[in-house]
N, C-alpha and C positions, 0 to 999 in steps of 0.2 A: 803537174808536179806533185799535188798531195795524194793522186790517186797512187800515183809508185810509192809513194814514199808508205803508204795505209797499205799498199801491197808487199811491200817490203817487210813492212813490219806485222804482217799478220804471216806473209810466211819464217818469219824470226821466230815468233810465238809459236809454231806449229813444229816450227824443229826444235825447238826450246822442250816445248812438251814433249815432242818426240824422245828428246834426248832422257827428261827426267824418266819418262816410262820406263826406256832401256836400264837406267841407272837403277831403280826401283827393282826392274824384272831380275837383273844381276843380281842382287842383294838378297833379293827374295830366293834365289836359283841356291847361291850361297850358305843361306840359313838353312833351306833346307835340305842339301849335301852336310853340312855340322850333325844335322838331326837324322839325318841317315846314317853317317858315320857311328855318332854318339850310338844309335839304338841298335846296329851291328855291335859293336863291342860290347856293351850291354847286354847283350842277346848270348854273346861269345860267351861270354867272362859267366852269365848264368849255366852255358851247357858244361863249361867246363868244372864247377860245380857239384855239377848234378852227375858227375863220371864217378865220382868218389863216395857219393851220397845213395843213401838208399832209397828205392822204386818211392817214396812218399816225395823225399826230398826232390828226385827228378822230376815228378808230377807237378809238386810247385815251379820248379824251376820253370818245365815249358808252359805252365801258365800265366809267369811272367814274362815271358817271350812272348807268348800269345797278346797278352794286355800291353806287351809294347811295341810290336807289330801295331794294334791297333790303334794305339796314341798315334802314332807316326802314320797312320792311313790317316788318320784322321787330321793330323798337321799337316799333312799335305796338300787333304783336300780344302783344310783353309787355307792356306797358301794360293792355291792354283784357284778358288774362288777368289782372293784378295787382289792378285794380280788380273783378273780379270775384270776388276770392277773398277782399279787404276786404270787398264787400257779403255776401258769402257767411258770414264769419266775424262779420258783426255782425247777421245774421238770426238766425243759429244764436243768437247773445249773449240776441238779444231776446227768441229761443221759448224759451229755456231760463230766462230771468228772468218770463215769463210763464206757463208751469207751475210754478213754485215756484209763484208768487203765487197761481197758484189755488187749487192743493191747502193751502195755508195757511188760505186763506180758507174753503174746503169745512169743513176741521177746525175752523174757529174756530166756523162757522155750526153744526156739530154739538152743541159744549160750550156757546153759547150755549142752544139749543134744548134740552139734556139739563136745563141749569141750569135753567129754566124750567118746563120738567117739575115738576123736584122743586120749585121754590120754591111751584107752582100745587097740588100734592099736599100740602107742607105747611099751605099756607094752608084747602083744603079740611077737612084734620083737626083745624086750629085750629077753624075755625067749623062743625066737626060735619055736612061736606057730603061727605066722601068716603063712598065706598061700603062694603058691608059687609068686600071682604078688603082694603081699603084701611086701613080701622079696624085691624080685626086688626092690620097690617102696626103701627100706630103703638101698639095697644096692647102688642106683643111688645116693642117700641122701649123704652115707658116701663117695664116690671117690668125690660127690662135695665141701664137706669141705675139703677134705683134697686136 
């Protein structure tokens, strides 16, 4: 029963994570569509500008284009590193909650199987079907209790 329930809830936690990843990746997908958007219009609103402006004024203009092209290269590559290091941190989350869970599991399947042992060894000696150092083993048992 606790091994479901430790399995349960480690795959709970792992869609849980899952979940906030996506929620996080969304957001982050988001902000940087604003910042794409923003730095088009930006970009616009400078050529348009520079239509009316003389060959000086147009030079600044597309070098402000230029230096915001490159903001936004460069927000993006923190973005898509940030989001990267969120999926990264909640893999690690999930492999590490899923090796617990196993080696939990492994030991529990152990003490199950040991307990069973013994309980099929005592029932043997109850009904006089264990074998001869098995006997022995229960006849030492009972002169020690008593």
């Amino acid at each position: 029963m606790a091994s479901h329930r430790q399995t349960y809830r480690a795959g709970e936690a792992k869609g849980q994570a899952q979940e906030k990843t996506n929620e996080m990746m969304d957001t982050i997908g988001q902000e940087a569509q604003e910042v794409k958007d923003k730095t088009h219009e930006t970009a616009q609103a400078a050529k348009e500008r520079a239509k009316g402006a003389t060959q000086t004024t147009r030079d600044k203009g597309q070098e402000k284009g230029q230096v915001t092209k490159a903001k936004a290269r460069q927000s993006k590559e923190a973005t898509e590193e940030k989001a990267s290091e969120v999926g990264q941190k909640a893999k690690g989350t999930a492999d590490a909650g899923k090796e617990k869970s196993e080696g939990f599991l492994q030991q529990t399947g152990e003490k199950v199987k040991n307990m069973a042992q013994t309980t099929t060894d005592a029932v043997k000696n109850t009904l006089g079907m264990a074998k001869d150092d098995e006997e022995e083993d229960v006849v030492y048992s009972r002169k020690e209790r008593d």
